[in-house]
mmCIF file of the C-alpha atoms, coordinates in Angstrom:
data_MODEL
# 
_entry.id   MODEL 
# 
loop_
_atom_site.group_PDB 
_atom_site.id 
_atom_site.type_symbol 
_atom_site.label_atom_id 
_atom_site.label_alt_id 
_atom_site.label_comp_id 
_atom_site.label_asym_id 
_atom_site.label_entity_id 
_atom_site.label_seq_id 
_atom_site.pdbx_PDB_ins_code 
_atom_site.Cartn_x 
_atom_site.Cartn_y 
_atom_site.Cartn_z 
_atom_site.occupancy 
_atom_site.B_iso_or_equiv 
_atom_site.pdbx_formal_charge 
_atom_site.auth_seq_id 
_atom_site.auth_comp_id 
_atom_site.auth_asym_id 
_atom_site.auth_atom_id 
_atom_site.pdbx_PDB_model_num 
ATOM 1   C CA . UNK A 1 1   ? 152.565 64.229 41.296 1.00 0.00 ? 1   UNK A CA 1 
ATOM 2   C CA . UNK A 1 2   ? 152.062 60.511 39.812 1.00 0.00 ? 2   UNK A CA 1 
ATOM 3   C CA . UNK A 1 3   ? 153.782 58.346 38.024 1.00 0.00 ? 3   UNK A CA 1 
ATOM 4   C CA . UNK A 1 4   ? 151.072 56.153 35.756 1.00 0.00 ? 4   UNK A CA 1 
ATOM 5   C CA . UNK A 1 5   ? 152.159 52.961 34.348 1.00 0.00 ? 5   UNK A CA 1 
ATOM 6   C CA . UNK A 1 6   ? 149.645 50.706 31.932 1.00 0.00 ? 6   UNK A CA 1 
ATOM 7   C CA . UNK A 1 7   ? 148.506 47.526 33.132 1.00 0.00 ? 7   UNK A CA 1 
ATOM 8   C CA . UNK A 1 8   ? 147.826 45.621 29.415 1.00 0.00 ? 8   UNK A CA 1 
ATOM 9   C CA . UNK A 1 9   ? 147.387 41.849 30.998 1.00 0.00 ? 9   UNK A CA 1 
ATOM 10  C CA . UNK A 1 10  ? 145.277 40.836 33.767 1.00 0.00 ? 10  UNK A CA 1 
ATOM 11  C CA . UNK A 1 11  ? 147.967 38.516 35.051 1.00 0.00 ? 11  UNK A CA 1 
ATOM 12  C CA . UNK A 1 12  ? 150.289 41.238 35.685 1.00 0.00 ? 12  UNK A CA 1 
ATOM 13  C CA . UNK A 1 13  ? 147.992 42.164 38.774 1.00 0.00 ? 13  UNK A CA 1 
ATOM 14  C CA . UNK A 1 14  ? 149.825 39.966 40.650 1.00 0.00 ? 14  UNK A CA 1 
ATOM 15  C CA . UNK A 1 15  ? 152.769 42.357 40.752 1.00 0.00 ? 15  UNK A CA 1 
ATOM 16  C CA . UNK A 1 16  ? 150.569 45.248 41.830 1.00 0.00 ? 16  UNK A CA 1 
ATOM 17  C CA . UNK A 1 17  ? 149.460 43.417 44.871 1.00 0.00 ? 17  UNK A CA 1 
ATOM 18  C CA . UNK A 1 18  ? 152.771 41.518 45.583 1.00 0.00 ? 18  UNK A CA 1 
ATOM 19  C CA . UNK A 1 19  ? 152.863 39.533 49.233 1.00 0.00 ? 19  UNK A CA 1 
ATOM 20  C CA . UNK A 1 20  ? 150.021 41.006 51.650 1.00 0.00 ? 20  UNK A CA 1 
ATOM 21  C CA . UNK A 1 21  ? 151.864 42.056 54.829 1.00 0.00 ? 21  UNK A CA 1 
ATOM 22  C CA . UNK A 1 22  ? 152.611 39.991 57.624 1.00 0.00 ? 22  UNK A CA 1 
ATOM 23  C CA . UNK A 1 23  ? 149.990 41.898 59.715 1.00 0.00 ? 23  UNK A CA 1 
ATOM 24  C CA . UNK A 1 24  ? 147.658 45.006 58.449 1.00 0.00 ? 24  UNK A CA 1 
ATOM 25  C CA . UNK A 1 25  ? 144.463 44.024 60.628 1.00 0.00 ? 25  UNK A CA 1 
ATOM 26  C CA . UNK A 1 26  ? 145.311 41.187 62.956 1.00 0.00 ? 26  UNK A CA 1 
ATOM 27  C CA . UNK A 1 27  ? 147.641 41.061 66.297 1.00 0.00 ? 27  UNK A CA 1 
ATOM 28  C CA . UNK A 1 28  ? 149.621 38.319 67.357 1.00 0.00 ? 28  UNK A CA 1 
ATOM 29  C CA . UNK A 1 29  ? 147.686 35.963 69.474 1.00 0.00 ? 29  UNK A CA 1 
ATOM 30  C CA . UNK A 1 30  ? 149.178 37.414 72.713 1.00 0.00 ? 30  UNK A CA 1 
ATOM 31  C CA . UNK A 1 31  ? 151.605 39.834 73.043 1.00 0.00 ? 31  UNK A CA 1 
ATOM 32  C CA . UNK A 1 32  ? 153.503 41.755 76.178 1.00 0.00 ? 32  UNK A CA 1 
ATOM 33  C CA . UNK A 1 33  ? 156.501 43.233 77.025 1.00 0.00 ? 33  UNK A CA 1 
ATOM 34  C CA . UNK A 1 34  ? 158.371 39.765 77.239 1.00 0.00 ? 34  UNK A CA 1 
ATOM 35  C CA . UNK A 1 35  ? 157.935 39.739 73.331 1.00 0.00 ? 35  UNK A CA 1 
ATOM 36  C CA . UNK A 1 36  ? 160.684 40.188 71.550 1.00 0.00 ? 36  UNK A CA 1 
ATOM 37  C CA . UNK A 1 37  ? 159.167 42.447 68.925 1.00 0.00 ? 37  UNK A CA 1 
ATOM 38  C CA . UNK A 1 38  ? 156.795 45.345 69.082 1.00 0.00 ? 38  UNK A CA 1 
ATOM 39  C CA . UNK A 1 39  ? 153.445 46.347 67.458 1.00 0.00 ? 39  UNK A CA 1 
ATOM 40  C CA . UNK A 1 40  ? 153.085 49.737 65.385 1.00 0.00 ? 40  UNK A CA 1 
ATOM 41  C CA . UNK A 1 41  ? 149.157 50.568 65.610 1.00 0.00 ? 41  UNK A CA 1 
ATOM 42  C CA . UNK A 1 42  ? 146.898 52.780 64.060 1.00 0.00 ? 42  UNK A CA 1 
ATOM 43  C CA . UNK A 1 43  ? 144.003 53.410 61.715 1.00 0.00 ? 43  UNK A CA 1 
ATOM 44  C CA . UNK A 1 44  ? 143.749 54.128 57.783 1.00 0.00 ? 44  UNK A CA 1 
ATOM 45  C CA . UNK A 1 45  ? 140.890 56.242 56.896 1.00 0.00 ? 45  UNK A CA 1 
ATOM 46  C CA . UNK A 1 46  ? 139.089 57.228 53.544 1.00 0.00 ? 46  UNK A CA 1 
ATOM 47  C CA . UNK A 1 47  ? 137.643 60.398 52.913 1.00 0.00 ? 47  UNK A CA 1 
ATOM 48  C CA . UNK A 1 48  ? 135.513 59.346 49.959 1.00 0.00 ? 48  UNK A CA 1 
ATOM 49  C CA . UNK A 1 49  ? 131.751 57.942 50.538 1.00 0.00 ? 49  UNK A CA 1 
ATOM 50  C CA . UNK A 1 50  ? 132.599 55.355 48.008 1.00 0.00 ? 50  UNK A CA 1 
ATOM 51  C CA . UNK A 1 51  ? 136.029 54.430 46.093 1.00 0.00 ? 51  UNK A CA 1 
ATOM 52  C CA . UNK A 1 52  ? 137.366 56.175 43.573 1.00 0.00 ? 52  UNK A CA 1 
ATOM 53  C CA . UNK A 1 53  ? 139.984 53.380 42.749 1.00 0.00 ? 53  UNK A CA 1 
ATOM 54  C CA . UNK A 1 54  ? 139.896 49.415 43.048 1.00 0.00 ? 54  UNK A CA 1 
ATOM 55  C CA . UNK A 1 55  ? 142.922 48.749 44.783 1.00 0.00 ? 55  UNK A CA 1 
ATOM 56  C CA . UNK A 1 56  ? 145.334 51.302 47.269 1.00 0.00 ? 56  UNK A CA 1 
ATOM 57  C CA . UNK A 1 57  ? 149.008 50.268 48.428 1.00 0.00 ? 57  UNK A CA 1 
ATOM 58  C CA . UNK A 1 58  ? 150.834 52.111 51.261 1.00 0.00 ? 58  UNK A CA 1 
ATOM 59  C CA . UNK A 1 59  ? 154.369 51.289 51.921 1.00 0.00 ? 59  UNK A CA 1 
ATOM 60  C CA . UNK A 1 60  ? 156.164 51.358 55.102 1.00 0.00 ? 60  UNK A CA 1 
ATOM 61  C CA . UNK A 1 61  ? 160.600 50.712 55.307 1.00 0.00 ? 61  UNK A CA 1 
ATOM 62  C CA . UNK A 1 62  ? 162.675 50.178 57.935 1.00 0.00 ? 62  UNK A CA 1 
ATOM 63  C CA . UNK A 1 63  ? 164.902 53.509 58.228 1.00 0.00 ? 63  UNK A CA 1 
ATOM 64  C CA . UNK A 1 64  ? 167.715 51.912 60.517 1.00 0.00 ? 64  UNK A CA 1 
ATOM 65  C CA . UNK A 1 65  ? 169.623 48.273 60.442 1.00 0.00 ? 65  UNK A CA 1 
ATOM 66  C CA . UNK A 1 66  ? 171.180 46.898 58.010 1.00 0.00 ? 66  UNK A CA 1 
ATOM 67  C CA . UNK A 1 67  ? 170.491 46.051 54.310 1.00 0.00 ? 67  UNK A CA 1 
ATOM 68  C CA . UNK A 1 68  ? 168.802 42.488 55.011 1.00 0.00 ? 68  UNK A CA 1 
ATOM 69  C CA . UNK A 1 69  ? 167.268 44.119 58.095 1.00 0.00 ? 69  UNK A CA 1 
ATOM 70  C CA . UNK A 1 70  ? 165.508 46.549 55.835 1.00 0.00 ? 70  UNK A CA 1 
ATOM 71  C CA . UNK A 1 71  ? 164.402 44.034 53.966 1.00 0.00 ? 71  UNK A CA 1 
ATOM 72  C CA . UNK A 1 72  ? 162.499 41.383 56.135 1.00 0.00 ? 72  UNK A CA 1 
ATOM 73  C CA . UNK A 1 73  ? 161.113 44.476 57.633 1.00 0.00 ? 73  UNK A CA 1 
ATOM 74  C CA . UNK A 1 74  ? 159.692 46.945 55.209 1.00 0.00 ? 74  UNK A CA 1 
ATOM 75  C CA . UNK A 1 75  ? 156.179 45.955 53.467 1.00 0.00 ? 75  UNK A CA 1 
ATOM 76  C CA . UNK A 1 76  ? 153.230 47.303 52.790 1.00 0.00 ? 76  UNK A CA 1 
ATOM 77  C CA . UNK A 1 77  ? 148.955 47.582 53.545 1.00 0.00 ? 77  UNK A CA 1 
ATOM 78  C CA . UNK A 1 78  ? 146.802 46.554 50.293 1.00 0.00 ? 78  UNK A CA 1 
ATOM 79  C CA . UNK A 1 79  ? 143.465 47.665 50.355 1.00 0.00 ? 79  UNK A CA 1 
ATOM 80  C CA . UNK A 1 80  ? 141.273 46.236 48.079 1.00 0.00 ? 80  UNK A CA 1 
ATOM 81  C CA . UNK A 1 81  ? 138.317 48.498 47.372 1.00 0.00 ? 81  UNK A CA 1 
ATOM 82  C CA . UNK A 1 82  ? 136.481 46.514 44.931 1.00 0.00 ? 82  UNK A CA 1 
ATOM 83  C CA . UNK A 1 83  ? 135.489 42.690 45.654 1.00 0.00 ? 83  UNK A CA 1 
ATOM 84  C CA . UNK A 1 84  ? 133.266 40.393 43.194 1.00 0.00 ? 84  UNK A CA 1 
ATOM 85  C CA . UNK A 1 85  ? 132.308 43.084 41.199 1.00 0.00 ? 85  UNK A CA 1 
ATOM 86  C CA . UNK A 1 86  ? 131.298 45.512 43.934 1.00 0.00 ? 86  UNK A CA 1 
ATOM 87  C CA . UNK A 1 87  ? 133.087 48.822 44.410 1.00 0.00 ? 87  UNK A CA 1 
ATOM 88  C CA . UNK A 1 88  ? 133.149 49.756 48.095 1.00 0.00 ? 88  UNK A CA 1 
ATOM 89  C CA . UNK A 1 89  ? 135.102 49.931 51.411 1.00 0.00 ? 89  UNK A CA 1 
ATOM 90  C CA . UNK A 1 90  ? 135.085 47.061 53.788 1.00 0.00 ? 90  UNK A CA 1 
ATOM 91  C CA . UNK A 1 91  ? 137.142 48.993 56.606 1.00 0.00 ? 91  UNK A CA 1 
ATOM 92  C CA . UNK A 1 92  ? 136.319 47.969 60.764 1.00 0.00 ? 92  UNK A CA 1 
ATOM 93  C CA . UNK A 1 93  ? 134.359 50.838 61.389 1.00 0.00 ? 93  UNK A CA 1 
ATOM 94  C CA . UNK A 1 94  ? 133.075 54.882 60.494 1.00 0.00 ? 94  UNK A CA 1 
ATOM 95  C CA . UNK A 1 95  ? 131.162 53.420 57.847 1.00 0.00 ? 95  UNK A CA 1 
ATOM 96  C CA . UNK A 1 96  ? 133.561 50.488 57.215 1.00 0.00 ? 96  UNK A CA 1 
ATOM 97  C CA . UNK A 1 97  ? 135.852 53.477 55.775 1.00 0.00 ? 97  UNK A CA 1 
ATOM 98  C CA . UNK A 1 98  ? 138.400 53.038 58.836 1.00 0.00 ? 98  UNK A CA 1 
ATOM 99  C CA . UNK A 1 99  ? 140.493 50.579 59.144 1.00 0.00 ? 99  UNK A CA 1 
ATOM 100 C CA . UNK A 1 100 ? 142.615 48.842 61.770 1.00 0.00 ? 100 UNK A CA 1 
ATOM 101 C CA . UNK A 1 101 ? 146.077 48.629 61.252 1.00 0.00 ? 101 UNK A CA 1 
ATOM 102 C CA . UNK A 1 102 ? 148.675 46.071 63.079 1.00 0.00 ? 102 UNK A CA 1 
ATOM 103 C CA . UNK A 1 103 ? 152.335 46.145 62.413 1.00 0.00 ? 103 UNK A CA 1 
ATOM 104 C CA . UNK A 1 104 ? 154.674 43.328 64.334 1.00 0.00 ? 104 UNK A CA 1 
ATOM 105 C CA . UNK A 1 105 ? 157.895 44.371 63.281 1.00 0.00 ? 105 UNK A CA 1 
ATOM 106 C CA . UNK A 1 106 ? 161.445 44.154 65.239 1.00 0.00 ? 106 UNK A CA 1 
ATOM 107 C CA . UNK A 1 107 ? 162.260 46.972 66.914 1.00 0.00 ? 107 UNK A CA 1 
ATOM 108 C CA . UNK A 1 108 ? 163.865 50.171 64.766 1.00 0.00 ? 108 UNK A CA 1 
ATOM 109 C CA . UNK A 1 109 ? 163.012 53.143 62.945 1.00 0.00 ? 109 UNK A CA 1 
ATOM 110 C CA . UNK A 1 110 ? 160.422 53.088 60.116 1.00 0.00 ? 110 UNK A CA 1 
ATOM 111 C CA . UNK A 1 111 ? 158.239 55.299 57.817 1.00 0.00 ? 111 UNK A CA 1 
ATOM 112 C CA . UNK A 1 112 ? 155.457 55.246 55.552 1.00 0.00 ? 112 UNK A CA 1 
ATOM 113 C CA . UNK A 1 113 ? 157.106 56.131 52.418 1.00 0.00 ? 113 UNK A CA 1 
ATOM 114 C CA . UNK A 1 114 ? 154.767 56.109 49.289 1.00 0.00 ? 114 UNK A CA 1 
ATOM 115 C CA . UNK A 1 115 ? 151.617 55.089 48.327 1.00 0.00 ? 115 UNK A CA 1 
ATOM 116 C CA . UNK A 1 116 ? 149.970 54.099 45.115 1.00 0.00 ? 116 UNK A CA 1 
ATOM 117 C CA . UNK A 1 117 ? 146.629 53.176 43.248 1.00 0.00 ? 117 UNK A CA 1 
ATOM 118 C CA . UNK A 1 118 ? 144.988 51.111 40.900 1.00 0.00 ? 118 UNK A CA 1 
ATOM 119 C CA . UNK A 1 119 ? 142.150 53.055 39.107 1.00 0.00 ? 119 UNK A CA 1 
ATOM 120 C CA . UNK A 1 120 ? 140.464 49.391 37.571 1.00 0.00 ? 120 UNK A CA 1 
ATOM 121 C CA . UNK A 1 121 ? 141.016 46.064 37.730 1.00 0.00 ? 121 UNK A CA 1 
ATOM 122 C CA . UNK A 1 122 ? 141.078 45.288 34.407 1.00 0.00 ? 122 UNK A CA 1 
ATOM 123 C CA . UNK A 1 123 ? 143.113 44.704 31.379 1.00 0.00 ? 123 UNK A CA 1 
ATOM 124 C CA . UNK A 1 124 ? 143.286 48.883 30.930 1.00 0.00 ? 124 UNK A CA 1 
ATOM 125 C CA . UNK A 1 125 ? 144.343 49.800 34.504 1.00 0.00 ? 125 UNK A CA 1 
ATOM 126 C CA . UNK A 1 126 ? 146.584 52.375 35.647 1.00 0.00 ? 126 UNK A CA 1 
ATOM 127 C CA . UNK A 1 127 ? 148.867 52.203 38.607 1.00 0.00 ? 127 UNK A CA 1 
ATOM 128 C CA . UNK A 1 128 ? 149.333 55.756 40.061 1.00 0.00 ? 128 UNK A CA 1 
ATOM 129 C CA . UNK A 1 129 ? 152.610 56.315 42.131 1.00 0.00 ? 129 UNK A CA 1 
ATOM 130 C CA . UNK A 1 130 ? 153.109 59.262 44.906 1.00 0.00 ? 130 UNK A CA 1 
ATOM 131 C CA . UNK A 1 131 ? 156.244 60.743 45.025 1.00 0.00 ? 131 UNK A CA 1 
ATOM 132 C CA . UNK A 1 132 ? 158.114 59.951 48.138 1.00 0.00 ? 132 UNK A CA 1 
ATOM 133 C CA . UNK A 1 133 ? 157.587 61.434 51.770 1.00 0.00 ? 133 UNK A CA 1 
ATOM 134 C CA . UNK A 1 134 ? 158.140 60.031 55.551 1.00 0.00 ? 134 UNK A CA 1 
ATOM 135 C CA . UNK A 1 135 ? 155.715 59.535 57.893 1.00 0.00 ? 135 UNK A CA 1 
ATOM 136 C CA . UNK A 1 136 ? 158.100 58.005 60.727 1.00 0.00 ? 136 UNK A CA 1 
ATOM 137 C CA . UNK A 1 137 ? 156.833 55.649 63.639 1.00 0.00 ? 137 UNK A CA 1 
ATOM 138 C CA . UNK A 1 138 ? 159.368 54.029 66.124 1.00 0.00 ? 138 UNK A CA 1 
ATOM 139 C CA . UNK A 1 139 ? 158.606 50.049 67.157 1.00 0.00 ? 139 UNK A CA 1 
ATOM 140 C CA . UNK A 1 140 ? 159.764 49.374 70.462 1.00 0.00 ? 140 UNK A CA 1 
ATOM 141 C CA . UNK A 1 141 ? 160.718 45.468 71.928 1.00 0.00 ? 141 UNK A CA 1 
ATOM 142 C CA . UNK A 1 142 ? 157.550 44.832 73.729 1.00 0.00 ? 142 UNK A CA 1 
ATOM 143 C CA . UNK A 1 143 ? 155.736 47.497 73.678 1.00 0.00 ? 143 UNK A CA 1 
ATOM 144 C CA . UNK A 1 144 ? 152.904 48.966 71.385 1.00 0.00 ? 144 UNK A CA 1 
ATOM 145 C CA . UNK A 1 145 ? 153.127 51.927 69.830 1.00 0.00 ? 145 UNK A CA 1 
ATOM 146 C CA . UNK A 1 146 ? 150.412 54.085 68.542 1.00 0.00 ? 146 UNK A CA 1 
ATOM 147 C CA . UNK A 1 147 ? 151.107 55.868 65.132 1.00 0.00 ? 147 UNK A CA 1 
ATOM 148 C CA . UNK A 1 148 ? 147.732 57.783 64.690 1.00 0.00 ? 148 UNK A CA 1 
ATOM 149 C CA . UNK A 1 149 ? 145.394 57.865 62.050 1.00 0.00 ? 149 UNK A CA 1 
ATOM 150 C CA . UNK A 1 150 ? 146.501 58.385 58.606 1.00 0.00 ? 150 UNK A CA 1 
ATOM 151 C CA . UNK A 1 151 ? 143.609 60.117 56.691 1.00 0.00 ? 151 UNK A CA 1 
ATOM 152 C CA . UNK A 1 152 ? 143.522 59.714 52.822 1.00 0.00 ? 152 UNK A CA 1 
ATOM 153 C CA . UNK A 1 153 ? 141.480 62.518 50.891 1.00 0.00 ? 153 UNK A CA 1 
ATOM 154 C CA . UNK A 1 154 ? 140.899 59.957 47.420 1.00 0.00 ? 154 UNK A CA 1 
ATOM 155 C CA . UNK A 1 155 ? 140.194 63.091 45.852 1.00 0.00 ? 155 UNK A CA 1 
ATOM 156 C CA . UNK A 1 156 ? 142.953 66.089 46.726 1.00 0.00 ? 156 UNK A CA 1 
ATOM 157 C CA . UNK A 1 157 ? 143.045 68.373 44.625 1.00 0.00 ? 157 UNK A CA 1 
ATOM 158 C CA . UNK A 1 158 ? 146.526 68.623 42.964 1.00 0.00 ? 158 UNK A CA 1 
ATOM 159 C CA . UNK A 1 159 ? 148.754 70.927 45.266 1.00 0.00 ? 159 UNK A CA 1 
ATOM 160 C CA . UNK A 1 160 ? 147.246 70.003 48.065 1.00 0.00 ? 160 UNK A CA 1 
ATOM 161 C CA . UNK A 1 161 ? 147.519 67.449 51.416 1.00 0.00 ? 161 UNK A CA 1 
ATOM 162 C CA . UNK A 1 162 ? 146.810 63.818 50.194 1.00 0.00 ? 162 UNK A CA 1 
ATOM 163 C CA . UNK A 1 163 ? 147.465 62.181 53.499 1.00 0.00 ? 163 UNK A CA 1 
ATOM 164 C CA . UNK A 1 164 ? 146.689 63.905 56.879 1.00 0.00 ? 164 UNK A CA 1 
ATOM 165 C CA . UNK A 1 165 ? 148.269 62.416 60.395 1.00 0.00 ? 165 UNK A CA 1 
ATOM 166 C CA . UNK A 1 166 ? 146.608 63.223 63.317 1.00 0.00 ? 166 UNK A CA 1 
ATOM 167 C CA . UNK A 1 167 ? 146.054 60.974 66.571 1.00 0.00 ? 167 UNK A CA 1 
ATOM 168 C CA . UNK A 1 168 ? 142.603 60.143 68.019 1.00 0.00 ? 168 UNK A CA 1 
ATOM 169 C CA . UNK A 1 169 ? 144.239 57.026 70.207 1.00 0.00 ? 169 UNK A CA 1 
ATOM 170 C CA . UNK A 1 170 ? 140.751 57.485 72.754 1.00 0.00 ? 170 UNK A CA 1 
ATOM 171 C CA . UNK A 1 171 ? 138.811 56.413 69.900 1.00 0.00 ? 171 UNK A CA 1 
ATOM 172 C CA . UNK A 1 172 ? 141.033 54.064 67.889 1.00 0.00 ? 172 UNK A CA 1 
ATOM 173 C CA . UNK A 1 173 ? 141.871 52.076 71.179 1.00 0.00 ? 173 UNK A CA 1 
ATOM 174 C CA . UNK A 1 174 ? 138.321 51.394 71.748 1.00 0.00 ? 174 UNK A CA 1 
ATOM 175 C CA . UNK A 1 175 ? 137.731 49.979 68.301 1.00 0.00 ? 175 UNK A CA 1 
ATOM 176 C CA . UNK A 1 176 ? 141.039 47.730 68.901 1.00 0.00 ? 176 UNK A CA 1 
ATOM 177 C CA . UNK A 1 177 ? 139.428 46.562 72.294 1.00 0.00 ? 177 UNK A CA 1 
ATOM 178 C CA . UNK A 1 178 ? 136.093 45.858 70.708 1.00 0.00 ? 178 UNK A CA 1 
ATOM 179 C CA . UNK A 1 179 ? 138.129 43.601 67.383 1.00 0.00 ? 179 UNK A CA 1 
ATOM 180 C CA . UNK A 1 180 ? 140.774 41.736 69.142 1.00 0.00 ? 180 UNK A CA 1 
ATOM 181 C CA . UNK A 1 181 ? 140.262 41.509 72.887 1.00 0.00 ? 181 UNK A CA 1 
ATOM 182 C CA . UNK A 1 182 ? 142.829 39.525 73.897 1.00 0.00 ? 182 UNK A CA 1 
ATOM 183 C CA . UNK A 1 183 ? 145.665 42.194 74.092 1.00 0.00 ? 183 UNK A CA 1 
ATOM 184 C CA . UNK A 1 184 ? 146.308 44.861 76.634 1.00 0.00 ? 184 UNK A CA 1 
ATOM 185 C CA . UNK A 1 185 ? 145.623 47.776 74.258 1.00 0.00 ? 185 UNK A CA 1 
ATOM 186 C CA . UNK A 1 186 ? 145.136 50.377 77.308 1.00 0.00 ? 186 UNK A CA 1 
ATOM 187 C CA . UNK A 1 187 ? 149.214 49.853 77.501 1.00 0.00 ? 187 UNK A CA 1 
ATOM 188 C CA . UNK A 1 188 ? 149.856 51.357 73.479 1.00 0.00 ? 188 UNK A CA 1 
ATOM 189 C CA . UNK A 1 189 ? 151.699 54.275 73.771 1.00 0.00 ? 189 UNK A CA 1 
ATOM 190 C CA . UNK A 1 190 ? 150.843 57.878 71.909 1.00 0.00 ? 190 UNK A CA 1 
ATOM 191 C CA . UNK A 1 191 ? 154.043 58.467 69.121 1.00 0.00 ? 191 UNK A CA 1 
ATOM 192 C CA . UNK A 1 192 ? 151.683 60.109 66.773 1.00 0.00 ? 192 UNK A CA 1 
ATOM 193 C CA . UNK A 1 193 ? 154.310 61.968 64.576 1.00 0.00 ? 193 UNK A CA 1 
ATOM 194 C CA . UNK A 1 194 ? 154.401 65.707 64.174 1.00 0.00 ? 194 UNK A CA 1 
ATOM 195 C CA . UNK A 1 195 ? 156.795 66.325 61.953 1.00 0.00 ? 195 UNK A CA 1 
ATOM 196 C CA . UNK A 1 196 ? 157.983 64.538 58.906 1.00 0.00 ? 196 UNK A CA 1 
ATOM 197 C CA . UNK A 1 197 ? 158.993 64.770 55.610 1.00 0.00 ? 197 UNK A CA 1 
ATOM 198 C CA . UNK A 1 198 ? 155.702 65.923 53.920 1.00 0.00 ? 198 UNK A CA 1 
ATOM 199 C CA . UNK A 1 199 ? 156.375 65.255 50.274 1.00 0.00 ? 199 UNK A CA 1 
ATOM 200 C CA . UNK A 1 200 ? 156.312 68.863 49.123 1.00 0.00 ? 200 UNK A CA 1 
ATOM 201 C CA . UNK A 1 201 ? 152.284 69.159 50.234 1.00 0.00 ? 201 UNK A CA 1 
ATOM 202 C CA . UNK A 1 202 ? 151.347 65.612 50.200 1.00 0.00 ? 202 UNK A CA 1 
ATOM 203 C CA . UNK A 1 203 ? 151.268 65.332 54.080 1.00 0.00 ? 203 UNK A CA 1 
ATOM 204 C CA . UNK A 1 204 ? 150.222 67.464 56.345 1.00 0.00 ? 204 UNK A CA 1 
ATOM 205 C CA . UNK A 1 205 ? 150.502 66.373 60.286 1.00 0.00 ? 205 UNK A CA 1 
ATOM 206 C CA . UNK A 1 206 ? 148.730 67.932 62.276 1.00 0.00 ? 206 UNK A CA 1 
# 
């Protein structure tokens, strides 16, 4: 299911994280439908009690436009599970295990595409790759859309779901409300994905 490559220098950690996203937990300041761009929502959840890895990428890629379109669109959420020596989630809420995602992207097509681990930081660590799948979400010119949650089971057993996408928008809304209160979340609109390209068994939508 993975693809493991060897970390053997500390500096090369800089790859694995790469350029943080231009927006995994933070909104523009305002937003409406005059904006020329739209906002992909939704929450990342862990179905661990603690970490089993120090560091978690998902990628997302802009499925239409052009080449450079692709490009200056496509990116990904780090999580960072271990700070200052401490192992541990540090989500918005359930425990700090959920977290809020924001995506300001021009309007198109896009998916979540892979995802990928760091089991340590350190000068030993392994980077674990999933094989590809699609978990499409649309962005819309001034409008937000809500992509559901997308709930990670750290420890799947191999043949089974790794990801799960269902949509609680109710709940997720309210936690959006409560974090950044100066947008009009009550106007996000349900996409929640159904169907998809499930990676042979890693993702199961329900």
């Amino acid at each position: 299911m993975y693809m493991k490559t060897a970390y053997l220098l500390l500096p090369l950690l800089a790859l694995f994280l790469g350029c943080s996203p231009a927006a995994t937990n933070t909104p523009p300041t305002t937003f409406d439908a005059s904006s020329n761009k739209g906002l992909a929502i939704g929450t990342l959840t862990f179905e661990a009690d603690v970490p089993v890895n120090d560091i978690y990428r998902f990628f997302y890629e802009a499925q239409s436009g052009d080449k450079s379109f692709k490009k200056q669109n496509s990116g990904k959420i780090v999580i960072k599970a271990r700070e200052n020596n401490t192992s541990g989630f540090n989500g918005d809420f359930n425990n700090k295990k959920t977290y809020l995602i924001v995506l300001e992207r021009d309007p198109g097509s896009y998916a979540f595409t892979q995802y990928s681990f760091l089991d340590h930081i350190g000068s030993n660590g392994m980077v674990s790759d999933s094989k590809k799948f699609g978990i499409p979400f649309e962005v819309k010119k001034g409008e937000i859309t809500y992509f559901g949650e997308l709930s990670y089971l750290d420890q799947a057993q191999k043949g089974t779901p790794r990801i799960y996408v269902a949509g609680y928008k109710d709940r997720d809304i309210a936690e959006f409300k409560k974090k950044f209160p100066s947008i009009d979340w009550d106007k996000a609109v349900d996409r929640t994905p159904k169907t998809g390209n499930n990676g042979e068994g890693i993702i199961d939508f329900r």
